[in-house]
C-alpha positions as CSV (number, residue, x, y, z in Angstrom):
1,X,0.0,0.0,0.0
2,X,1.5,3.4,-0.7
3,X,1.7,6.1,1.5
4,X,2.0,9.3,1.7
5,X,5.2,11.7,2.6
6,X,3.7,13.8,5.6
7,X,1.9,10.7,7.1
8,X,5.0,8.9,7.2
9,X,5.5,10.0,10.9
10,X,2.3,9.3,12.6
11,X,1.0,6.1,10.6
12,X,4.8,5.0,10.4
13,X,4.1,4.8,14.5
14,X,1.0,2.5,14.3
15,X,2.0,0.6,10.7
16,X,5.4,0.4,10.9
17,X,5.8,-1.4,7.5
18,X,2.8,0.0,5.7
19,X,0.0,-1.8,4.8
20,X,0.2,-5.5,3.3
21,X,-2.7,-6.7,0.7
22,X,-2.6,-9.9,0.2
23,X,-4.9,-12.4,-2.4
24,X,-4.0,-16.2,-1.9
25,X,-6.7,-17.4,-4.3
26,X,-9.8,-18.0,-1.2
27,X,-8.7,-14.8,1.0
28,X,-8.3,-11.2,0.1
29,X,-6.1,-9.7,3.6
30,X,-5.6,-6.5,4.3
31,X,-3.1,-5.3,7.1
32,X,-2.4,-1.6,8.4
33,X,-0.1,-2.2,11.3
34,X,-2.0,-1.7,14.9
35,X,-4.8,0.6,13.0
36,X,-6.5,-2.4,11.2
37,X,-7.1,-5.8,9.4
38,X,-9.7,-7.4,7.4
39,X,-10.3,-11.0,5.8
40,X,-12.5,-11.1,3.4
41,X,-13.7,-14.4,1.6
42,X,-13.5,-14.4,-2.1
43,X,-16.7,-16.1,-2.1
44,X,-18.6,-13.4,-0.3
45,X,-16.9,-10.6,-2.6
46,X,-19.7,-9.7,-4.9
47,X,-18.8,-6.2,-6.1
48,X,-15.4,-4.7,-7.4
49,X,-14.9,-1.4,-8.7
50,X,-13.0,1.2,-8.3
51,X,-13.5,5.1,-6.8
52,X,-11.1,8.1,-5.8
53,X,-10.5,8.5,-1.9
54,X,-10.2,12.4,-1.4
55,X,-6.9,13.5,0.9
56,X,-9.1,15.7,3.1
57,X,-11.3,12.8,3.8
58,X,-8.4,11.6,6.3
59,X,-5.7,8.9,6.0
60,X,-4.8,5.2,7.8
61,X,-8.0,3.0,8.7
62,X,-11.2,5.3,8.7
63,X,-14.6,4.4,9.0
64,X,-17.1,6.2,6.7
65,X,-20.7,6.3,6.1
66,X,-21.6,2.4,5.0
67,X,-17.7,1.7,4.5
68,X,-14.4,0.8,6.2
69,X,-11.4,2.5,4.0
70,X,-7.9,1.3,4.0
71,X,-5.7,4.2,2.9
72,X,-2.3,5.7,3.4
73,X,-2.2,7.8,0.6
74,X,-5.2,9.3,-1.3
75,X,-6.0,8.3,-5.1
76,X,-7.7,5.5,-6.8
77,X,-9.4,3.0,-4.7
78,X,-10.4,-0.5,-5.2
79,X,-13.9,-0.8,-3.4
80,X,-15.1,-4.5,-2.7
81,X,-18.7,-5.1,-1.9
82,X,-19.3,-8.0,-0.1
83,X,-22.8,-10.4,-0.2
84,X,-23.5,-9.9,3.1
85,X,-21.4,-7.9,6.4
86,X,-17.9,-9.3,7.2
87,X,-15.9,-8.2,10.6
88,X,-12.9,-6.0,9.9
89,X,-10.8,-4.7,13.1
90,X,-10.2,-0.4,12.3
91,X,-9.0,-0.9,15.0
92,X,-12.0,-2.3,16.9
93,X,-14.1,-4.8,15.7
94,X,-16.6,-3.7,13.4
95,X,-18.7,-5.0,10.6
96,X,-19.5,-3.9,6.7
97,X,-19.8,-4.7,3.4
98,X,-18.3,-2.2,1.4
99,X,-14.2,-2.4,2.1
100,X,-12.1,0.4,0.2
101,X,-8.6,-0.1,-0.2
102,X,-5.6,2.2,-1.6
103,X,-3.4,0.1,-3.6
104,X,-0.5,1.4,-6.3
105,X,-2.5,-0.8,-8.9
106,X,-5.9,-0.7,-8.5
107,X,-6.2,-2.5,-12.2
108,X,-4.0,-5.4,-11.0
109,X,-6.0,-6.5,-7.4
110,X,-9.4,-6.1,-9.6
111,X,-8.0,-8.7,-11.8
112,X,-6.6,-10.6,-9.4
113,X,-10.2,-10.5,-7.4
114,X,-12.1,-11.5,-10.9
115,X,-9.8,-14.7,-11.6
116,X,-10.3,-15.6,-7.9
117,X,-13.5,-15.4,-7.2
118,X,-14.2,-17.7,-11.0
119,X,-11.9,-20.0,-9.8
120,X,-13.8,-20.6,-6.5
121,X,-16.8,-23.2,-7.2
């Protein structure tokens, strides 16, 4: 996950080594240090597409209106919809089913997502 210059300090405190996204074919993870995690089945992923996450609208692990955001850096966004609410820590426990997640290819982990979730019966 990139991140940005000026949040290098305070998010370099809590997520020492950035963020971690990681797709091992049945799992989508996502990792920010102390300030969050989610696992998210790829069978319950029913939505992918992608948005831009606005700097003012804050950076690390933030929870929005219907959405938990994953974001060190603003830009584009890969959103994932899930079928129904999955638990995500940010950094307590809490539950969603919209994800949103800054990544440096957002074209790549769509991809990635798609062959996934046809590979899974």
């Amino acid at each position: 996950m990139p991140r940005s210059r000026w949040a290098v300090v305070f998010i370099g405190l809590l997520a020492p080594r950035g963020g971690v996204v990681e797709l091992d074919g049945r799992e989508l993870r996502i990792r920010v240090g102390l300030m969050g995690s989610a696992s998210i089945p790829v069978e319950r992923i029913a939505r992918v597409s992608r948005t831009e996450w606005p700097g003012f609208a804050g950076l690390g692990v933030r929870i929005g209106r219907g959405l938990v955001a994953f974001v060190l850096r603003s830009g584009s966004c890969v959103v994932i919809e899930t079928q129904d609410e999955v638990s995500v820590r940010a950094p307590l426990p809490w539950r969603t089913r919209k994800i949103l997640v800054r990544v440096e290819d957002p074209p790549e982990l769509m991809a990635a997502i798609a062959d996934a979730r046809r590979a899974v019966p």
